[in-house]
C-alpha positions as CSV (number, residue, x, y, z in Angstrom):
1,X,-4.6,64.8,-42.6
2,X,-4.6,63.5,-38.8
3,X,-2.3,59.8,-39.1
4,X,-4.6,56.9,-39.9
5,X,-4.7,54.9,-36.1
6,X,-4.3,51.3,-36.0
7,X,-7.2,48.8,-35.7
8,X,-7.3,47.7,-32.3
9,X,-6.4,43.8,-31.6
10,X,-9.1,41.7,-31.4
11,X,-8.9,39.4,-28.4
12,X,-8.6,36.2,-30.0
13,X,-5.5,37.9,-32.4
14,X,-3.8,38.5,-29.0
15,X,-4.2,35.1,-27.5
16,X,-3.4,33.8,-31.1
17,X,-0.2,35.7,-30.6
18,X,0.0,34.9,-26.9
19,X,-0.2,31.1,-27.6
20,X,2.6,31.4,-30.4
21,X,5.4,32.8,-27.9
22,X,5.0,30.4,-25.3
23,X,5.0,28.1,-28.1
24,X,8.2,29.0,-28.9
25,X,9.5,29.9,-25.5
26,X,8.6,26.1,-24.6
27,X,10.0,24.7,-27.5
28,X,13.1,26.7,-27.3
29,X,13.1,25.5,-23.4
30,X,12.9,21.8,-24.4
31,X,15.8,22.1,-27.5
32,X,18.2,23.8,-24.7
33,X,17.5,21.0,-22.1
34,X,18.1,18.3,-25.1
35,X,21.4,19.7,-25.7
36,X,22.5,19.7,-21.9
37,X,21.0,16.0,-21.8
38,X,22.9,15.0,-25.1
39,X,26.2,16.9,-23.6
40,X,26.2,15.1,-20.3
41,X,25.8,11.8,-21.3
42,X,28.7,9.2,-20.6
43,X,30.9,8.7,-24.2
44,X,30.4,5.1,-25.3
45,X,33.3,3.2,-24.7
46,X,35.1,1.5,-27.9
47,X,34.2,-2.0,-28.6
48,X,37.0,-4.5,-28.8
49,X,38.3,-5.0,-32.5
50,X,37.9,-8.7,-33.3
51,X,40.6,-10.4,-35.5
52,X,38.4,-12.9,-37.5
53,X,38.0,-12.6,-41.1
54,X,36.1,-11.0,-42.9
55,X,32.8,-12.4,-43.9
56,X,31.7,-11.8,-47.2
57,X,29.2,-9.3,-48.1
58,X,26.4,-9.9,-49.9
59,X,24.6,-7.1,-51.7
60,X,21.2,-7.0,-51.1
61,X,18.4,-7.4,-53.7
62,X,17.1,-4.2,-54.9
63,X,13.2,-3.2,-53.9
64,X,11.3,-0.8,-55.5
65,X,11.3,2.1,-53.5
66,X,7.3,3.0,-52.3
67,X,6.5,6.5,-51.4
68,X,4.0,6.2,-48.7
69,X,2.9,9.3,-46.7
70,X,3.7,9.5,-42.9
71,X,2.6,11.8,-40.6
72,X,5.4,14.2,-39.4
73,X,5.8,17.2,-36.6
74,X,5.8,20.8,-38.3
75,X,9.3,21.6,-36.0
76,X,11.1,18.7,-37.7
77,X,9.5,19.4,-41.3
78,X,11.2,22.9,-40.6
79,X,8.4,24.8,-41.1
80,X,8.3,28.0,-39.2
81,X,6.4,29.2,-36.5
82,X,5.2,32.1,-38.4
83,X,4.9,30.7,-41.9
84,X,1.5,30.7,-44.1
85,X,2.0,27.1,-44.6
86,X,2.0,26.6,-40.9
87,X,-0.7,29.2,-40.3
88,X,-3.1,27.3,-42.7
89,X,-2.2,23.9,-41.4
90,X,-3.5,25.3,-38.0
91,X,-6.5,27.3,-39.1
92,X,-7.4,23.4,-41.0
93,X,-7.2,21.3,-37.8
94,X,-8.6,24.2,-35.7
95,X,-11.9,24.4,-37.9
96,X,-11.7,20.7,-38.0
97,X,-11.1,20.3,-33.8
98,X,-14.3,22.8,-33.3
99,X,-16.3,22.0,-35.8
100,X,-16.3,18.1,-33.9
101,X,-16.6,20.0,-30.6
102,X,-19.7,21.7,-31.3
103,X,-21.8,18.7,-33.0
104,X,-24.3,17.9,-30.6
105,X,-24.6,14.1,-31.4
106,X,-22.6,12.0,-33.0
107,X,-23.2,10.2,-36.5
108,X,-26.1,8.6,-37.1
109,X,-26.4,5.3,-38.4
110,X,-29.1,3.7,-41.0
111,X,-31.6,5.1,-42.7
112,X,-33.2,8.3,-41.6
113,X,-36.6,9.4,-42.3
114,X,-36.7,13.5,-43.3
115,X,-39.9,14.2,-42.0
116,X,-38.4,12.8,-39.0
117,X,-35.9,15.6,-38.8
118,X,-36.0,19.2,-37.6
119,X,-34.1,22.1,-38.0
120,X,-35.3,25.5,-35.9
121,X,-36.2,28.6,-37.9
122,X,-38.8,30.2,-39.6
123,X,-38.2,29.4,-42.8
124,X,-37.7,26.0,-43.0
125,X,-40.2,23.9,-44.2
126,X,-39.4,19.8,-42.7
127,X,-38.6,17.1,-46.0
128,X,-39.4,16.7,-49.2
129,X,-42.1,16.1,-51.0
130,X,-40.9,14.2,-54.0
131,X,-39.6,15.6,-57.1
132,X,-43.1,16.8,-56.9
133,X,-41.9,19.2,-54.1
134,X,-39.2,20.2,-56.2
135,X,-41.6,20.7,-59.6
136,X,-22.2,37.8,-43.4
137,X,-20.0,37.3,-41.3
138,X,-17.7,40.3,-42.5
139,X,-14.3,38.9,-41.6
140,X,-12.7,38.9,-44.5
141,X,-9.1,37.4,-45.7
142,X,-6.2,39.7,-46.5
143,X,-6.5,41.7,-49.4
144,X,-10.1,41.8,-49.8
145,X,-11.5,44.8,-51.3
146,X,-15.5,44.5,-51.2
147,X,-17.5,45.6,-53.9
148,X,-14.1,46.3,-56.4
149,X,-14.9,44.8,-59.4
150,X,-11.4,43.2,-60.9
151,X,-13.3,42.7,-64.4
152,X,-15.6,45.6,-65.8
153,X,-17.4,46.7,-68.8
154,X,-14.9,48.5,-70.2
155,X,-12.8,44.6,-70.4
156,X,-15.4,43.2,-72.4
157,X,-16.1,46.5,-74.7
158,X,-12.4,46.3,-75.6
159,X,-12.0,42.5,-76.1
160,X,-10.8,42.3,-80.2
161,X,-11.2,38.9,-80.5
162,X,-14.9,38.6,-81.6
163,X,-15.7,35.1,-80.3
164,X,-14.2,35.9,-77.0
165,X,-16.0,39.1,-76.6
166,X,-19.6,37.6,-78.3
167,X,-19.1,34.8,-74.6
168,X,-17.7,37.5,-72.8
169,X,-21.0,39.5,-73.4
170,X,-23.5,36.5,-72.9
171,X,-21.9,35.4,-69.7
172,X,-21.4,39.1,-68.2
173,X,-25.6,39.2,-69.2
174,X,-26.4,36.7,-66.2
175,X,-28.6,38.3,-64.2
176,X,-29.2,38.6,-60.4
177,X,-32.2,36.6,-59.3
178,X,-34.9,38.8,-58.6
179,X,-38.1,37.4,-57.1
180,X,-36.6,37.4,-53.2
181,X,-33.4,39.8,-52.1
182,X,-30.1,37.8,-51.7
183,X,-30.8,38.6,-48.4
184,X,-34.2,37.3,-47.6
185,X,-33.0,33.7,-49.1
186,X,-31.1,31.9,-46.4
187,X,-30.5,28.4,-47.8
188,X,-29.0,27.2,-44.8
189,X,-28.9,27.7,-40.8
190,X,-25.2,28.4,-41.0
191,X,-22.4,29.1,-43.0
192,X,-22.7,27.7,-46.4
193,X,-19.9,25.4,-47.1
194,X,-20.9,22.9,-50.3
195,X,-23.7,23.7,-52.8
196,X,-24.6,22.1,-56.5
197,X,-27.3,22.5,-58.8
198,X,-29.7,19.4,-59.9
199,X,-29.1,18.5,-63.3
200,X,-33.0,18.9,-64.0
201,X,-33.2,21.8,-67.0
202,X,-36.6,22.4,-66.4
203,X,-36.0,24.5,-63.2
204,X,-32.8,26.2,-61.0
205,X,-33.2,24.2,-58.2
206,X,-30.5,24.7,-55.6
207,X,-29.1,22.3,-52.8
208,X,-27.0,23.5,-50.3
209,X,-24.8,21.9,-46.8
210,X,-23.8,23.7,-44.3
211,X,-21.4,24.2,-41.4
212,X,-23.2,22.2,-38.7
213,X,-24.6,19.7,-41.2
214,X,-27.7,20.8,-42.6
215,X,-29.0,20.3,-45.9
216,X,-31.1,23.4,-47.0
217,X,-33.0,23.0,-50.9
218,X,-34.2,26.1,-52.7
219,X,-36.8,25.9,-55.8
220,X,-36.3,29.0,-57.3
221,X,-39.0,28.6,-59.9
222,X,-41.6,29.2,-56.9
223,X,-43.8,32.0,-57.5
224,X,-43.5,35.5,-55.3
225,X,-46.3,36.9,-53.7
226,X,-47.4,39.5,-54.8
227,X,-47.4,42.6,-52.0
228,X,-49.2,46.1,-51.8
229,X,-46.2,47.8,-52.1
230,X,-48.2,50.7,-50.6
231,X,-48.6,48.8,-47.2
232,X,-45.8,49.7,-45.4
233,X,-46.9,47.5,-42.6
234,X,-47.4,44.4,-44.4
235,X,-43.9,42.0,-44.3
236,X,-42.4,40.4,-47.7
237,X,-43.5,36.8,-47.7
238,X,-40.2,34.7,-47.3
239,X,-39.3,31.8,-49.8
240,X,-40.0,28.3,-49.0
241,X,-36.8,26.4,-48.1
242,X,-36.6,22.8,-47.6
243,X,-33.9,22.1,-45.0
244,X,-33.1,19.0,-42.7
245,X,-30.3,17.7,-40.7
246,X,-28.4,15.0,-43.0
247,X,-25.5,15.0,-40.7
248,X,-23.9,16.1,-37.6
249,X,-21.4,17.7,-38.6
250,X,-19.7,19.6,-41.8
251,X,-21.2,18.7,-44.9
252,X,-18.3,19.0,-47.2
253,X,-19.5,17.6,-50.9
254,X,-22.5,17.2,-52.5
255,X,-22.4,15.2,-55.6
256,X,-25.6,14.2,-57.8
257,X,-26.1,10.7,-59.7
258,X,-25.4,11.0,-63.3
259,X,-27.8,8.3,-64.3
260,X,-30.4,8.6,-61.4
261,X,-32.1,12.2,-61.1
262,X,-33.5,11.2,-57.6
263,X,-30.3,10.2,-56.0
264,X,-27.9,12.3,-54.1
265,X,-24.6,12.3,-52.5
266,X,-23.1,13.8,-49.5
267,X,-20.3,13.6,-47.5
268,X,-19.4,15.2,-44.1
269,X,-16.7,16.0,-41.4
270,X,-18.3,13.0,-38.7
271,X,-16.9,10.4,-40.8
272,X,-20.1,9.3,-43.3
273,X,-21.3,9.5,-46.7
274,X,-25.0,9.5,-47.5
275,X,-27.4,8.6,-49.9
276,X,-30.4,11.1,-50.3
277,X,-33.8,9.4,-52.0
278,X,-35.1,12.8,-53.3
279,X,-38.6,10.8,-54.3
280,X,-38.8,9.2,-51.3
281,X,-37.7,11.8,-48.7
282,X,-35.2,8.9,-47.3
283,X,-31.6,9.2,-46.5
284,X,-29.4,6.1,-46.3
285,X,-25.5,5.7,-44.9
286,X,-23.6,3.8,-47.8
287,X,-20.3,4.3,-45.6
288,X,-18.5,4.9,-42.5
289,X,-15.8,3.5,-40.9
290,X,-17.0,0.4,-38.8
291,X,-16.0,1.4,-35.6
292,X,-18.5,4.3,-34.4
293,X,-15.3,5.8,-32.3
294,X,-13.2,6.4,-35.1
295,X,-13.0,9.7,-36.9
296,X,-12.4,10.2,-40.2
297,X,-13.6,13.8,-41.6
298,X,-14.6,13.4,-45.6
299,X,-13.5,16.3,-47.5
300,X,-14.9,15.4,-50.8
301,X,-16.6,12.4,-53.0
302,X,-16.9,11.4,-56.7
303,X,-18.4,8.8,-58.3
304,X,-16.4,6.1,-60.1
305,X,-19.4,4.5,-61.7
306,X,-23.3,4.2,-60.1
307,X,-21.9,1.6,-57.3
308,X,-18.5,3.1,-56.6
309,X,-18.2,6.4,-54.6
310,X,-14.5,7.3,-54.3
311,X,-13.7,9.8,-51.0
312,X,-10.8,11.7,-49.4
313,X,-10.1,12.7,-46.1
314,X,-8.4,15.3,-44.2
315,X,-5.9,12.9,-42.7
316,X,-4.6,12.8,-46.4
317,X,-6.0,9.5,-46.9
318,X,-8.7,8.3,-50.6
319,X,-10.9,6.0,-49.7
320,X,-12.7,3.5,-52.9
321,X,-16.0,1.7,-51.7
322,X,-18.5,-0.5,-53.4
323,X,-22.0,0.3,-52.0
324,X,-22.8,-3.3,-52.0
325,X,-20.0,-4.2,-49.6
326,X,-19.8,-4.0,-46.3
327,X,-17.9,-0.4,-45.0
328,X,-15.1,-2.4,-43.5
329,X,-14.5,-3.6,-47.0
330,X,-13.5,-0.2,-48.3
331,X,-9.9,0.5,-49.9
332,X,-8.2,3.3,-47.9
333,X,-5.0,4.4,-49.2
334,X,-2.4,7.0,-47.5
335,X,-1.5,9.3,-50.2
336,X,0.0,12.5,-48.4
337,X,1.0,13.4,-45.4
338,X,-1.6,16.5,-44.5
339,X,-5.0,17.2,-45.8
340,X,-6.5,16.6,-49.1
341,X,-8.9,19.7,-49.2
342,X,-10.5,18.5,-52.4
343,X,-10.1,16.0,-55.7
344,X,-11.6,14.7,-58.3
345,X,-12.6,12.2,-61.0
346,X,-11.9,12.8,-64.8
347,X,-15.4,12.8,-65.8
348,X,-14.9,10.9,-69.0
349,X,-12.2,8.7,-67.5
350,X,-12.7,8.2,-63.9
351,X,-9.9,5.9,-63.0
352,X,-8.3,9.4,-63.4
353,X,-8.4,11.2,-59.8
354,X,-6.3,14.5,-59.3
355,X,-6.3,15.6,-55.4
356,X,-5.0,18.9,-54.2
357,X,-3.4,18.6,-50.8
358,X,-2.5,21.0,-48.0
359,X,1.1,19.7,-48.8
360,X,0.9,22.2,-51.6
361,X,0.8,19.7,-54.1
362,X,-1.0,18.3,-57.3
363,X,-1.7,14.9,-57.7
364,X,-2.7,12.9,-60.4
365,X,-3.4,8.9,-59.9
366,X,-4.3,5.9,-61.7
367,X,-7.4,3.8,-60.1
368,X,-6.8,1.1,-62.5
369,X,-3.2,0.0,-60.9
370,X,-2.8,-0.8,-57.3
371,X,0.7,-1.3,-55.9
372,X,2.3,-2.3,-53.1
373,X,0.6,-4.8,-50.0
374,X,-1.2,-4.1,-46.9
375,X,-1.0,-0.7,-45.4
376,X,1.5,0.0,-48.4
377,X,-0.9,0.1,-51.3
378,X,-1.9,2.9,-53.0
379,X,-2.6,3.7,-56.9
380,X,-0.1,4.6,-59.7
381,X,0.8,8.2,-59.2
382,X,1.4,9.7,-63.0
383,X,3.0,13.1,-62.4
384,X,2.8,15.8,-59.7
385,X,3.5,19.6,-59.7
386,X,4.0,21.2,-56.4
387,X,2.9,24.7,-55.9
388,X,4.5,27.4,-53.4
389,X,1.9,27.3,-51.2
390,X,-1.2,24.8,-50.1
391,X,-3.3,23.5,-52.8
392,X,-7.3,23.8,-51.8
393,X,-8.9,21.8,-54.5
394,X,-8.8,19.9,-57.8
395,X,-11.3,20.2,-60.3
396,X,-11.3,18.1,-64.1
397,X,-13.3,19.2,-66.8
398,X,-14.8,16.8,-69.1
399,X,-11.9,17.9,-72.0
400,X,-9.3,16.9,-69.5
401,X,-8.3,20.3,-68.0
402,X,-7.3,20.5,-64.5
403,X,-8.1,24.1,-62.4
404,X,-6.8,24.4,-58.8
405,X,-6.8,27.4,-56.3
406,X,-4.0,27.9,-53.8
407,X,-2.9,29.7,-51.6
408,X,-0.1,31.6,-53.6
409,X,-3.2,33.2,-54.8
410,X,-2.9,31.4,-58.2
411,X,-5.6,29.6,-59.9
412,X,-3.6,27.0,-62.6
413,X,-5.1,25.3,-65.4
414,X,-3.4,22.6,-66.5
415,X,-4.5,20.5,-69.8
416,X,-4.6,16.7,-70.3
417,X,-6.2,16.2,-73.7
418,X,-4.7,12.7,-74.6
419,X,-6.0,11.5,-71.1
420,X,-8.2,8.8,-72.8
421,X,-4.7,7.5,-74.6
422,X,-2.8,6.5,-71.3
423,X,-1.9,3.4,-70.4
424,X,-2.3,2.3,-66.7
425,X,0.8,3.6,-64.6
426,X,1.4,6.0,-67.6
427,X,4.5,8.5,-66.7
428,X,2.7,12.0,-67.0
429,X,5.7,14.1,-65.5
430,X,6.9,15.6,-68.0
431,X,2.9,17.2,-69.0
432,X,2.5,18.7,-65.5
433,X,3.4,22.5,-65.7
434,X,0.3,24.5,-66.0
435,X,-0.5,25.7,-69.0
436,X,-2.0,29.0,-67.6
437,X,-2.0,30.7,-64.5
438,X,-4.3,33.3,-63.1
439,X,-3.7,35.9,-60.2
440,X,-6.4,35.4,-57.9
441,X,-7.3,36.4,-54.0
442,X,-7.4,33.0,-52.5
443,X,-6.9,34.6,-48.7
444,X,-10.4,33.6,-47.6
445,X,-9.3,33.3,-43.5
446,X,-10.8,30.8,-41.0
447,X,-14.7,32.4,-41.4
448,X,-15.2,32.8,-45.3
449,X,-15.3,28.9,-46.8
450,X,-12.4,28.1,-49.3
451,X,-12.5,29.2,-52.4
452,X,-12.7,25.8,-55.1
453,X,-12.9,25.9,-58.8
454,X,-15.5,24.2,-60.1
455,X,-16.1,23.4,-64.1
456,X,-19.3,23.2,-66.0
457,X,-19.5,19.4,-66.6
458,X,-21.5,19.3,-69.6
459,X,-22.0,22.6,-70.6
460,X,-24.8,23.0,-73.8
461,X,-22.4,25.0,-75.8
462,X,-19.6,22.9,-75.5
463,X,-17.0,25.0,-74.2
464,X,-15.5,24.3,-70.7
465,X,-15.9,27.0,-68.5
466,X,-15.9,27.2,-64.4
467,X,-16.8,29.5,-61.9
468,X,-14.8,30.2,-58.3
469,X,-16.0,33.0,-55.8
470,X,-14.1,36.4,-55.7
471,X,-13.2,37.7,-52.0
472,X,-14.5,41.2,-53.3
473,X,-18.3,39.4,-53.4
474,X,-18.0,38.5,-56.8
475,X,-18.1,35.4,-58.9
476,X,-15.8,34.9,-61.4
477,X,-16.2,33.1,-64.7
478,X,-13.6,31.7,-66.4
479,X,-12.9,29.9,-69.8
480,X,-10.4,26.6,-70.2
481,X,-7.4,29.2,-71.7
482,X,-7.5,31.6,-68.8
483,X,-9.7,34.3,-70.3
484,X,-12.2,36.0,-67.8
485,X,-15.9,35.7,-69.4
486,X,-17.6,37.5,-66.5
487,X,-17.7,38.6,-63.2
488,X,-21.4,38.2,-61.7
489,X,-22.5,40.7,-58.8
490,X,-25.2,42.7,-57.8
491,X,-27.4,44.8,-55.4
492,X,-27.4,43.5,-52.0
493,X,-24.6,40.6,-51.9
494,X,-22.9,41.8,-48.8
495,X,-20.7,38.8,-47.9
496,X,-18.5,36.6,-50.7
497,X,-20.5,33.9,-52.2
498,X,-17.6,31.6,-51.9
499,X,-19.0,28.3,-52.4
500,X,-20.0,28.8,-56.6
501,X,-21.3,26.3,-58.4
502,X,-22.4,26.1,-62.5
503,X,-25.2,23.9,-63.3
504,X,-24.1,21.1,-65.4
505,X,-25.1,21.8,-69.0
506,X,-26.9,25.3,-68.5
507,X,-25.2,28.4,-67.8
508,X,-27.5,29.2,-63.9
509,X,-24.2,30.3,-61.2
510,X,-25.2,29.8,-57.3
511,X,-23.2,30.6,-55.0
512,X,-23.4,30.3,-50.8
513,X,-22.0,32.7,-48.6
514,X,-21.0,32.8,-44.5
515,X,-24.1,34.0,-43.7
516,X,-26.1,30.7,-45.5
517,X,-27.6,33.1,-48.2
518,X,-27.8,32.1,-51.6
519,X,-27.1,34.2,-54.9
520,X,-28.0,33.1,-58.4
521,X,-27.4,34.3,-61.5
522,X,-29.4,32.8,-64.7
């Protein structure tokens, strides 16, 4: 067989490369003409010894040392030029950088009416209409293999355990949703990068944010037409998709009330968090920073209780804020020194937050003890484990387990079940090795949104399951111990569905892809 030939380089590889040599020629330059500077200065001259006595020395009074995150330069952290950690950190602030670059407006502020709001396509059908209403891009990461299934048939006909293999063979029997093509169901303008389920049982209904800050909402209870299948000129109907512009740029989280089925929550890269009225097609800010110049991209939100939404950032900052306040009266506390790409809230005990940081570590931290004063205060961090690579998110389960995905291409589940026991400021580090870890292909590249774990908060059965897309265009369905308990797929998913989501308490799996089409599985 003739030799395989190389794929040619793209253009933007070779300036990537191009960039990273003069880089290093121009940092090289500046470290030689430091030297020469440091070699040519004058040598001090001695001081003069005095002959007094000496004074006595007084040993100071001990402080508690703080940890407080700083920002630092990647040359004096030692990281490497060519490093994954490196890479990643630049892929992050390049996404970020462009992603603020191509918003056409900047945030808006106040209420905003959705019939007020457009968003160009054919599909889209302008606001809401009550609960009434509701009644690829084929680069891939490395090591992607699209269409290989990494859990078959054959792994659930030879499970021996009979329990396992009884949930192994209800959760493989998801089906693909029907009624429309995956294709022919865009969700969203752009790429999908957040998506949830409404807690509603009576119907899948599906929300989704996207790359440029549109909120698309799928009902997928709605009845197909029916076609002459015979009329090969007559086009398929498409579904109808509610979609508006919530923000203006990146929505990042989406996060629904637990004791209000009308309200939800989003968060974005410009710097806000809003409040969605589902009944009342309305959509308020509950926060941004106060001055309208300063940036502060949100990379995820919980709720602490109905009037406290807790938020981090990608300048490795959490935020705590009391919708009743005003914004400037939020608690921001530094708690790393990169990005926190995702956290959050124990659901049974949310003064427990764990964050996952581009700093490659874990994180878990008490919201009921505050130490330290001014720009120094911060909450009581219990225990950290640190990871070989970048941590992308943080996910509790409502039986205290804690799933992550990094980029060592490791999901770890680690297990808390006395969380409800701790005392504030309780020493956890001695409980933070991961109980289990799973190999996993968490290469998803600049164009395929990260891959997160996310758990099944109140799932009917009772045991605690999660879901997390598969580069191969798969989703992947995993159990508290480790076990796989399915691998959902189909006919005509041709890019990953990497922002998966369960539905609360029933066992319906969406997932978004780069494209902004939606698969579900019920």
């Amino acid at each position: 067989m003739p030799p395989k030939k190389e794929p040619a380089m793209s253009a933007f590889e070779r300036k990537r490369l191009e960039n990273i040599a003069n880089n290093t020629a121009l940092l090289n330059d500046i470290s030689t003409t430091a030297i020469k500077l440091e070699a040519a200065k004058p040598k001090p001259k001695p001081k003069p010894v005095r002959s007094s006595k000496p004074r006595a020395k007084h040993e100071p009074a001990r402080r508690e040392s703080v940890r407080v995150a700083t920002r630092q330069s990647s040359r004096l952290a030692g990281l490497d030029a060519t490093s994954d950690v490196l890479k990643r950190k630049f892929e992050v602030e390049a996404e970020a950088e462009s992603d603020k670059a191509r918003a056409k407006r900047s945030r808006v502020n106040g209420d905003l009416s959705l019939g007020d709001i457009k968003v160009d396509g054919r599909k889209w059908e302008n606001g809401l209409d009550g609960m009434a209403g509701l009644k690829g891009l084929g680069l891939y990461g490395r090591g992607a293999e699209p269409g290989v299934r990494t859990f078959t048939e054959d792994d659930v006909k030879e499970t021996t355990d009979q329990n396992l293999k009884d949930l192994r063979v209800r959760m493989s029997g998801l089906k693909l949703y029907e009624k429309w093509p995956v294709n022919d169901i865009k969700i969203t303008p752009q790429r999908v990068y957040s998506l949830a389920l409404h807690p509603t049982e009576d119907k899948p209904v599906i929300f989704a944010g996207d790359k440029e800050g549109a909120l698309g909402i799928f009902d997928a209870s709605q009845d197909a037409p029916e076609v002459d299948d015979d009329d090969d000129e007559l086009e398929y109907p498409d579904p109808v998709i509610s979609a508006f512009k919530m923000h203006s740029r990146t929505i990042t989280a989406i996060h629904f009330s637990p004791t209000d089925a009308n309200a939800m929550y989003a968060a974005s890269y410009d710097s806000s968090i809003r409040k969605l009225d589902i009944e009342k097609s309305v959509t308020t800010q509950l926060w941004a920073p106060s001055d309208p110049d300063e940036d502060m991209p949100i990379s995820a939100i919980d709720l602490y209780d109905p009037n406290t939404i807790i938020f981090s950032t990608l300048q490795g900052a959490m935020g705590r804020h009391d919708i009743r306040t005003k914004a400037e009266d939020a608690e921001i506390w530094a708690l790393a020194d990169q990005k926190i790409g995702g956290f959050s809230l124990h659901p049974l005990q949310p003064h427990l937050a764990a964050t996952a940081s581009l700093d490659r570590t874990l994180k878990i931290w008490d919201l009921r003890k505050i130490t330290g004063k001014g720009d120094l205060r911060h909450p009581a961090l219990l225990g950290e484990h640190t990871s070989r690579l970048s941590v992308s998110h943080a996910s509790w389960s409502s039986a205290g387990h804690i799933a992550t995905s990094s980029y060592d291409d490791r999901i770890k589940i680690y297990s808390f079940p006395d969380a409800a026991s701790w005392e504030p400021g309780h020493d956890i580090s001695e409980q933070m090795d991961p109980k289990h870890q799973i190999a996993h292909n968490n290469q998803t590249g600049r164009w395929v949104t990260i891959l997160k774990p996310q758990w099944q908060r109140q799932p009917r059965d009772g045991l605690m399951k999660f879901v997390i897309g598969n580069m191969n265009r798969f989703v992947d369905v995993y159990a508290a111990d480790g076990e796989q308990l399915a691998q959902l797929g189909g006919d005509g998913i041709t890019a990953v569905p990497a922002a998966a989501h369960f539905h609360p308490s029933l066992d319906w799996v969406a997932g978004g892809n780069a494209s902004g089409k939606l698969s579900l599985w019920m």
